[in-house]
C-alpha positions as a LaTeX table, in Angstrom:
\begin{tabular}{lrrr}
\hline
Residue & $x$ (\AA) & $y$ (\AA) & $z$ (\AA) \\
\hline
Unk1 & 120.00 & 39.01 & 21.32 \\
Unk2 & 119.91 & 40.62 & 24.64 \\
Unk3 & 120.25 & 38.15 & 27.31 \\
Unk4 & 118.13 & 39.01 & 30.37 \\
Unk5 & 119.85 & 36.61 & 33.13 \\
Unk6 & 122.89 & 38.11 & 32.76 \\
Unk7 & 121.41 & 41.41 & 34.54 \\
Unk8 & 118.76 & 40.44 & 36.70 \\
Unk9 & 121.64 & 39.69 & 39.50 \\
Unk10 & 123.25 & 43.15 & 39.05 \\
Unk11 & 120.02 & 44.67 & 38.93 \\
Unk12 & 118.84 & 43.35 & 42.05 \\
Unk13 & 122.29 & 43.56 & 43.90 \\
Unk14 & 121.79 & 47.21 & 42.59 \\
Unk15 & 118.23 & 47.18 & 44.11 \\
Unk16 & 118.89 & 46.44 & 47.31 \\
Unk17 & 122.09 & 48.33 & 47.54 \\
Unk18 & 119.74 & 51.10 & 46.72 \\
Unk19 & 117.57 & 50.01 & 49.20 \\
Unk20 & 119.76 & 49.50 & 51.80 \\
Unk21 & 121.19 & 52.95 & 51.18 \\
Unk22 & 118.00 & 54.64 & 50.93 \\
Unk23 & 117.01 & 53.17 & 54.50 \\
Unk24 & 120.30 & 54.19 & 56.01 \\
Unk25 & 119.60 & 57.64 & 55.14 \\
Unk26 & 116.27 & 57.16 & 56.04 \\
Unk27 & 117.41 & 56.26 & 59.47 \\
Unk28 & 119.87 & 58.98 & 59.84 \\
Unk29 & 116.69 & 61.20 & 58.58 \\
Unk30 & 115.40 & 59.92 & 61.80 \\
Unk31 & 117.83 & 60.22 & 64.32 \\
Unk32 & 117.83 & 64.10 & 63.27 \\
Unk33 & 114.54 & 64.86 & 63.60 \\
Unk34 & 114.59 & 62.65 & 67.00 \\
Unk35 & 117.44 & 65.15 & 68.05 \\
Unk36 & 115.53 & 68.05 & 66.78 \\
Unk37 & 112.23 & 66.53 & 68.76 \\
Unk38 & 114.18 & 66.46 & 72.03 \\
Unk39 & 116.13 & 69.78 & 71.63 \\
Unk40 & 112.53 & 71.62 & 70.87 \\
Unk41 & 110.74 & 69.70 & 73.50 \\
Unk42 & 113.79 & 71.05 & 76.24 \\
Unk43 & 113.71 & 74.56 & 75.25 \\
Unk44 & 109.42 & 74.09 & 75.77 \\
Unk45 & 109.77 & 72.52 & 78.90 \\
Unk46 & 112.52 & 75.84 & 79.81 \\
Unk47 & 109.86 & 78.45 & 77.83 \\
Unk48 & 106.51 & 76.83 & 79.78 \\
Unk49 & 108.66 & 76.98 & 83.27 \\
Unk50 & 109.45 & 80.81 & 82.22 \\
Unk51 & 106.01 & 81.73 & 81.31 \\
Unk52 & 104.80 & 80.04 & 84.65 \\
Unk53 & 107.23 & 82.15 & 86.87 \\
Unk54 & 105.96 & 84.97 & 85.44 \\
Unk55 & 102.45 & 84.82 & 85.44 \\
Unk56 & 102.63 & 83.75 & 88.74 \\
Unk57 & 105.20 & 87.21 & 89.52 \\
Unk58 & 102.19 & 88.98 & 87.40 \\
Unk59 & 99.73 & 87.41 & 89.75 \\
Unk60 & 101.23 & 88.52 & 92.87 \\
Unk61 & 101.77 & 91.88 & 91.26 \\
Unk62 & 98.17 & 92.30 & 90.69 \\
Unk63 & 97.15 & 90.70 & 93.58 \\
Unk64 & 99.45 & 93.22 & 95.21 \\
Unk65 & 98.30 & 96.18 & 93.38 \\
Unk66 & 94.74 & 95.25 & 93.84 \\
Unk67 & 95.36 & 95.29 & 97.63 \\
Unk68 & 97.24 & 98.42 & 97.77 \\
Unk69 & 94.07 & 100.07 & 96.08 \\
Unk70 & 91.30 & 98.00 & 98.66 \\
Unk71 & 94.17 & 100.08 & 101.35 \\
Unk72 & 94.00 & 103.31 & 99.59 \\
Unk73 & 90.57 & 103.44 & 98.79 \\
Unk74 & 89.54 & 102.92 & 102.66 \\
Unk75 & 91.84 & 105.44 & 103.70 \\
Unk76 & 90.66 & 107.73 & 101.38 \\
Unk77 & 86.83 & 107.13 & 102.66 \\
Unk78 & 87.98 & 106.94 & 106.43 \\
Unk79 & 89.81 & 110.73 & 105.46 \\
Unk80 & 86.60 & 111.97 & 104.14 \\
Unk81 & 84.55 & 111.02 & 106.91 \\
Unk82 & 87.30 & 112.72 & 109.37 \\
Unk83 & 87.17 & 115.90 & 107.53 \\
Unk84 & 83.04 & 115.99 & 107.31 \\
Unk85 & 83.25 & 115.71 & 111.24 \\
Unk86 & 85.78 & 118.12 & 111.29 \\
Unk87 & 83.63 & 120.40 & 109.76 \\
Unk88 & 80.70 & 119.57 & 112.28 \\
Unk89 & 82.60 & 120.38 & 114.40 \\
Unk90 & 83.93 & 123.40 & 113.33 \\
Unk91 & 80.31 & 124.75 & 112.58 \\
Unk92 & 79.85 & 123.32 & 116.61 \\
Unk93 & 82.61 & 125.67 & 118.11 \\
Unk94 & 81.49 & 128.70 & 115.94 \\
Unk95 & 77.79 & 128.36 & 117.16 \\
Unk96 & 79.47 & 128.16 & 121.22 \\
Unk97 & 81.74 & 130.28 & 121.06 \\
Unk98 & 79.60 & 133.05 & 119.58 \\
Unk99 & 78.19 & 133.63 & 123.06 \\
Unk100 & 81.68 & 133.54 & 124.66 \\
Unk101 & 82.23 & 136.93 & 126.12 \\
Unk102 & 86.11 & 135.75 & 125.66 \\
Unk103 & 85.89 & 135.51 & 122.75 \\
Unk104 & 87.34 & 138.14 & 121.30 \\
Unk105 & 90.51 & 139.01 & 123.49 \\
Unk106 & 93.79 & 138.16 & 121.77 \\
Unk107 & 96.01 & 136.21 & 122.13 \\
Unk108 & 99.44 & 137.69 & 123.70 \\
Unk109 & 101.70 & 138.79 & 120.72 \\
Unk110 & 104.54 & 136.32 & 120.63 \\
Unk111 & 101.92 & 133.57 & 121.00 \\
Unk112 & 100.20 & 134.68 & 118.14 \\
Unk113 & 103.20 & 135.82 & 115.36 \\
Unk114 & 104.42 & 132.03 & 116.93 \\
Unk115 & 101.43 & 130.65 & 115.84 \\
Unk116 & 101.00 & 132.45 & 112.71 \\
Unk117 & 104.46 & 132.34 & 111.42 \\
Unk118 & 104.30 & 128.03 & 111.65 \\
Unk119 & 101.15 & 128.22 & 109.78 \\
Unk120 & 102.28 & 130.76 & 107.28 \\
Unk121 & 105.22 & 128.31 & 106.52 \\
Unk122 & 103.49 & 125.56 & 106.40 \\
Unk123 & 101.20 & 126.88 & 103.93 \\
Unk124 & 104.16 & 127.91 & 101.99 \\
Unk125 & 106.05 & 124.43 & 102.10 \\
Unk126 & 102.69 & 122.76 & 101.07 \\
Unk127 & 101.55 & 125.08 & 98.02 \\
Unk128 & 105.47 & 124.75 & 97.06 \\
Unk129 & 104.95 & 121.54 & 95.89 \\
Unk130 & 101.77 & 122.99 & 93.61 \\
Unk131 & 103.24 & 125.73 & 91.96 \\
Unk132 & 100.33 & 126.76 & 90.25 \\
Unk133 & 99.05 & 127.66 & 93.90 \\
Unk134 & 102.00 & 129.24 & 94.74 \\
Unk135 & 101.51 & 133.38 & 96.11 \\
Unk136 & 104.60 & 134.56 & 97.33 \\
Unk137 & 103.43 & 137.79 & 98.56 \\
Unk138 & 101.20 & 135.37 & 101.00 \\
Unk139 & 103.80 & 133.26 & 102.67 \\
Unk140 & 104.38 & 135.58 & 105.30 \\
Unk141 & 102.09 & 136.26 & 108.36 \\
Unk142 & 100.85 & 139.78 & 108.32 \\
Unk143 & 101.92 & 142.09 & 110.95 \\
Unk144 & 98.29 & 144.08 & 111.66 \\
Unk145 & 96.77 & 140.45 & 112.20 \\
Unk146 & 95.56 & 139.59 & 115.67 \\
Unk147 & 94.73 & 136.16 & 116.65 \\
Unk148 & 91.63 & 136.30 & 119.15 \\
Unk149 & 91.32 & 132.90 & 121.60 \\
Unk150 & 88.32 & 132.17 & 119.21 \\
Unk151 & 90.62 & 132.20 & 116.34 \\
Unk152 & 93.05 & 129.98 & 117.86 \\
Unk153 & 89.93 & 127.71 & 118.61 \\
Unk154 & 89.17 & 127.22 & 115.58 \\
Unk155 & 92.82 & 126.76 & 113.90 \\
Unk156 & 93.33 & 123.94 & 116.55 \\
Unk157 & 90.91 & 121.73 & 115.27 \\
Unk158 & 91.40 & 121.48 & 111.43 \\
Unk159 & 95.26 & 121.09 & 112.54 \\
Unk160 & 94.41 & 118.00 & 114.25 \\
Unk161 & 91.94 & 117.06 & 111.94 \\
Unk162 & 95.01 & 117.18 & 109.04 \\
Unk163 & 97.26 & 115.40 & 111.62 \\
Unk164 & 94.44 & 112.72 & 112.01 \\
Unk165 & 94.15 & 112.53 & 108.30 \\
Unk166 & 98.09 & 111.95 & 107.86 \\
Unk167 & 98.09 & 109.46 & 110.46 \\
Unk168 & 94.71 & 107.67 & 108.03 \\
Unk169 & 97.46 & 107.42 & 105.12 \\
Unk170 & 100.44 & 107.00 & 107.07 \\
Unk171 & 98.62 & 103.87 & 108.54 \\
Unk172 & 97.23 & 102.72 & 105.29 \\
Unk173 & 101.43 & 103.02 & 104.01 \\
Unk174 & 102.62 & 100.93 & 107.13 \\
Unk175 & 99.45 & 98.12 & 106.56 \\
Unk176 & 100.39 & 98.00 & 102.72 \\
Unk177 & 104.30 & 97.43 & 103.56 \\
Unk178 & 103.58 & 94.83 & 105.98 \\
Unk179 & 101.51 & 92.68 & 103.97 \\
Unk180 & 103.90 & 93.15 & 101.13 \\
Unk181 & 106.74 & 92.39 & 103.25 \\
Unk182 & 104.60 & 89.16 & 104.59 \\
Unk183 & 104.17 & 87.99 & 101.26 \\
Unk184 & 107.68 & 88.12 & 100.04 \\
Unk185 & 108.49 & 86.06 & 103.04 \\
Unk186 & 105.98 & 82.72 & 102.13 \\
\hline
\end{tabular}
C-alpha cells in the first residue's frame, strides 16, 4: 500500500522550496522593472526638459517673427503714405511752376549729363537686380536730352522722397535688431 506520510514532508519541503524560489524570482522580477521605472522616468524628466527649451526657443521665435512683421508692416504703411504726399506734391510743383517764366531754361550742360548720368546708373543698378526689367539700350543718358530747371524740380523731390522711404526701412531694420539684440540679452 502506498504510504502517504512518507511524502507529505518532501512534498512540502518541495513546496516551499518552490515557493521560496518562485518569490526570489519574483523579487528579482521586481528590482528590474524598478530599474526599468527609474531609467524611463530619467530619460522623461531629460525628454520633458528638451521639449520645454524648445517650445520656449519656438516661442521667442514667433514672438520674434511676429514683431518683425508688426515692424515691417508699419514701415510699409508709413512708405505709402510718404510716396502719396510725394505725389501731392509733385502734382503741387507742376501746377506752380507752370506759370514760372523760368521754367523752361536749362540747366548748364555738365550739370545736367551730371545729373542724368547718376540717375541713368542708378536706374541701371536697380532694374539689375530685376532682370526681367532690364533694357540695356536705356541705361545710358541720351545725348539730345536737356534738363530744364523745371525738370530738375521735379527729379529732386521723388529722389528725396526714395531717400525718405529708405531711411522708413532702414529704421524699421535698426528697431527690429535692437529689440532682438535686447532680448537675447534677458
Amino acid at each position: 500500500m502506498f504510504n502517504m506520510k512518507k511524502w507529505v514532508i518532501p512534498f512540502a519541503l518541495f513546496l516551499v522550496a518552490g515557493a521560496i524560489f518562485a518569490g526570489w524570482q519574483g523579487l528579482k522580477k521586481i528590482d528590474r522593472l524598478n530599474e526599468q521605472v527609474g531609467i524611463l522616468t530619467a530619460e522623461n524628466q531629460q525628454l520633458s526638459l528638451d521639449v520645454d527649451k524648445k517650445s520656449a526657443l519656438i516661442t521667442d521665435q514667433s514672438l520674434s517673427f511676429h514683431r518683425a512683421n508688426q515692424i515691417a508692416g508699419d514701415a510699409y504703411r508709413r512708405g505709402i503714405i510718404q510716396r502719396a504726399a510725394a505725389e501731392e506734391r509733385k502734382i503741387e510743383y507742376k501746377t506752380i511752376l507752370k506759370n514760372e517764366p523760368t521754367c523752361d531754361l536749362p540747366v548748364p550742360k555738365y550739370i545736367a549729363d551730371r545729373v542724368l548720368d547718376n540717375a541713368y546708373r542708378i536706374r541701371a543698378n536697380a532694374m539689375r537686380s530685376h532682370s526681367e526689367n532690364t533694357n540695356p539700350a536705356s541705361t545710358t543718358a541720351s545725348t539730345g536730352r536737356v534738363l530744364t530747371y523745371c525738370d530738375l524740380a521735379l527729379i529732386a523731390d521723388p529722389l528725396l522722397a526714395a531717400l525718405e522711404t529708405a531711411n522708413i526701412q532702414l529704421s524699421a531694420i535698426e528697431q527690429f535688431d535692437e529689440e532682438r539684440n535686447r532680448e537675447k540679452a534677458h
